[in-house]
C-alpha positions in Angstrom: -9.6 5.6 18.6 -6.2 7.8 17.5 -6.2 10.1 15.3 -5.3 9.3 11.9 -2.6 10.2 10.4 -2.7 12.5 7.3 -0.6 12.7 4.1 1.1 15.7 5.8 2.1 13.5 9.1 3.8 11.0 6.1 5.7 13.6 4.4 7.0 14.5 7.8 8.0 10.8 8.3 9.2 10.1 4.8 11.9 13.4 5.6 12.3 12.5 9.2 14.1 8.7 8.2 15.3 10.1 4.6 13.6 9.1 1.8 13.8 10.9 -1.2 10.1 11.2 -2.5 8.5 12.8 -5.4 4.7 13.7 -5.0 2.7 14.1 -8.3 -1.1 15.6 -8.1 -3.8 14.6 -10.4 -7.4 14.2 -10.2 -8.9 11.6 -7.8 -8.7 7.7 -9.0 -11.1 5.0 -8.3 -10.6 2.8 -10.9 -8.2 0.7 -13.0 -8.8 3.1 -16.2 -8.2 6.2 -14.0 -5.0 4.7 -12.9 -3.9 3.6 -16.4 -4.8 7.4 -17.6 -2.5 8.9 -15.6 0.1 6.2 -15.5 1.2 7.6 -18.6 2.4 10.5 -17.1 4.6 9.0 -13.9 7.1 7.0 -14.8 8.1 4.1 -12.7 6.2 0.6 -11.5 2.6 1.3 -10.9 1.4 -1.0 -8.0 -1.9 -2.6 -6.4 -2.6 -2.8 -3.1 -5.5 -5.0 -1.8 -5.8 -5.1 2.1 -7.0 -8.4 2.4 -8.7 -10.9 5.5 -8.3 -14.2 6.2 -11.4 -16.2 7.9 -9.3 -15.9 11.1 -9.6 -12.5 10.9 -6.1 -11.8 10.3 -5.4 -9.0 8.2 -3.2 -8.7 4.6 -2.0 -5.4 2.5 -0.8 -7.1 -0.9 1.6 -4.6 -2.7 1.8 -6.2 -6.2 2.6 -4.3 -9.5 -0.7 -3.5 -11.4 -0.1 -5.3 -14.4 -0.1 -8.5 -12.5 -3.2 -10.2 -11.8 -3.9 -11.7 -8.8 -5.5 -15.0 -8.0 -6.3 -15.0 -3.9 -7.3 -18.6 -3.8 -3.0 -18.8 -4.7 -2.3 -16.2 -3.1 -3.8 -17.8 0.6 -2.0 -21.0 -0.4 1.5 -19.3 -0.9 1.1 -17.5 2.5 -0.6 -20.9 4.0 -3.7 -18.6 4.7 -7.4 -19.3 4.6 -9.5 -18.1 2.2 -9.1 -14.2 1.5 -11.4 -11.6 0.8 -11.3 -7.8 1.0 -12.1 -6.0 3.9 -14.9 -4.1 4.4 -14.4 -0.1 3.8 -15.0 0.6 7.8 -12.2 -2.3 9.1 -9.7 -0.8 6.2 -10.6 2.8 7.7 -9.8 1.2 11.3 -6.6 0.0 10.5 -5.2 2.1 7.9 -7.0 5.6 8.3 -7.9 5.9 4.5 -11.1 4.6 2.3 -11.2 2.9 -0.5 -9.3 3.8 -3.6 -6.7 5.5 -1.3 -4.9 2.0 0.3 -1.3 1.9 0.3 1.5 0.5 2.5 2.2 4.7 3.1 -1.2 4.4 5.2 0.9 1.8 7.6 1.5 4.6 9.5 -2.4 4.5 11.0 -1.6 1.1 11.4 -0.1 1.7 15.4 -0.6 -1.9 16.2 0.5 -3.2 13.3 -2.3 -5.9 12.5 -1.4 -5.5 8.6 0.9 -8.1 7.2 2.5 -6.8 4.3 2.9 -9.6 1.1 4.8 -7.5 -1.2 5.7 -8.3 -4.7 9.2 -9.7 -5.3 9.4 -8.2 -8.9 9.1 -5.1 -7.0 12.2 -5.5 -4.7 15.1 -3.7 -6.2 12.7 -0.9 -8.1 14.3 2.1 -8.6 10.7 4.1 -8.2 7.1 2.5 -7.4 4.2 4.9 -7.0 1.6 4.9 -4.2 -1.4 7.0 -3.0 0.2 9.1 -0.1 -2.9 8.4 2.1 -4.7 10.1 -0.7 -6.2 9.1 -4.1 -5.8 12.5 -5.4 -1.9 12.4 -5.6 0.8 10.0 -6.1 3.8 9.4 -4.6 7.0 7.8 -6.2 9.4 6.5 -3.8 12.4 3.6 -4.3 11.9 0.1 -3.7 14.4 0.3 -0.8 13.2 3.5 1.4 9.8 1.3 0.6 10.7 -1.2 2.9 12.8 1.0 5.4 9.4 3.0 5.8 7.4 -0.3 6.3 10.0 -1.1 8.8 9.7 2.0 10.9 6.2 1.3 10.9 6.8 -2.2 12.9 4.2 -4.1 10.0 5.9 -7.8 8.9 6.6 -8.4 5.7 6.2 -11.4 3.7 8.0 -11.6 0.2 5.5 -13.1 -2.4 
C-alpha cells in the first residue's frame, strides 16, 4: 500500500494549484456537539461528510452542510444506488488515509485510484467558505466552494451534484 498522504502533503497541494485556505486549530472533534462548539468560532458553511458503500461495493463521500439531515434510503434512490451504509473504519483508512471523525473530500488525495464518488451538496455550490478537517480532526480548514471543486478535480474523484 502507498503512503498516505498527510495534512502537510495537502497544504502543499492546496498552494501548488492556488487556493486560498485558512487553517483554524482546536481541540480534536468526534462528535456532532464538538462540532457545534467550535462552529461558533469559524465562520462559514459547516459540512458533513459520510463515506458511504453501496451493496456493490462501490464507494460514496457525501459532502452535505451539517445542518441538513440526511436520509440514505433517498439519498441511494437519487443516485440510483443500492442500499447505503457506512464503511467500516479499516476500508475508509484504505481509501482515504484518515480514521474516523477526520473524513473529508481534502483526504481525496489518498484516494490514488479514485474509487470515491463524490455526492456533494448543491446548497453548497457557490459558498464563499465551507470548512473541512484537513486530513485531521484536530484542525479545520475553510476553503471556497470553487477551489473545493478544482481540488476534487485535481484529485481525478467524479462528482455527482445532489
Amino acid at each position: 500500500m502507498a503512503t498516505m498522504k498527510t495534512k502537510y502533503d495537502l497544504f502543499i497541494i492546496l498552494n501548488q494549484l492556488n487556493v486560498d485556505y485558512r487553517n483554524y486549530q482546536h481541540p480534536a472533534i468526534y462528535t456532532t456537539e464538538d462540532a457545534k462548539k467550535i462552529a461558533i468560532d469559524i465562520p462559514g458553511i459547516h459540512c458533513k461528510n459520510l463515506f458511504l458503500q453501496d451493496t456493490k461495493e462501490n464507494v460514496y463521500l457525501l459532502v452535505a452542510n451539517a445542518e441538513k439531515n440526511v436520509n440514505l434510503k433517498s439519498l441511494s434512490k437519487i443516485i440510483n444506488s443500492s442500499r447505503l451504509s457506512f464503511v467500516s473504519a479499516e476500508l475508509l483508512y484504505q481509501i482515504l488515509g484518515v480514521l474516523p471523525g477526520s473524513v473529508s473530500p481534502l483526504a481525496l488525495i489518498n484516494d490514488v485510484e479514485q474509487k470515491a464518488t463524490v455526492l456533494l451538496d448543491k446548497n453548497i455550490i457557490g459558498s464563499s467558505c465551507v470548512n473541512f478537517h484537513p486530513l485531521d480532526n484536530t484542525m479545520t480548514t475553510a476553503i471556497t466552494a470553487d477551489n473545493l471543486l478544482k481540488f476534487i478535480n485535481y484529485c481525478g474523484n467524479k462528482i455527482i451534484v445532489v
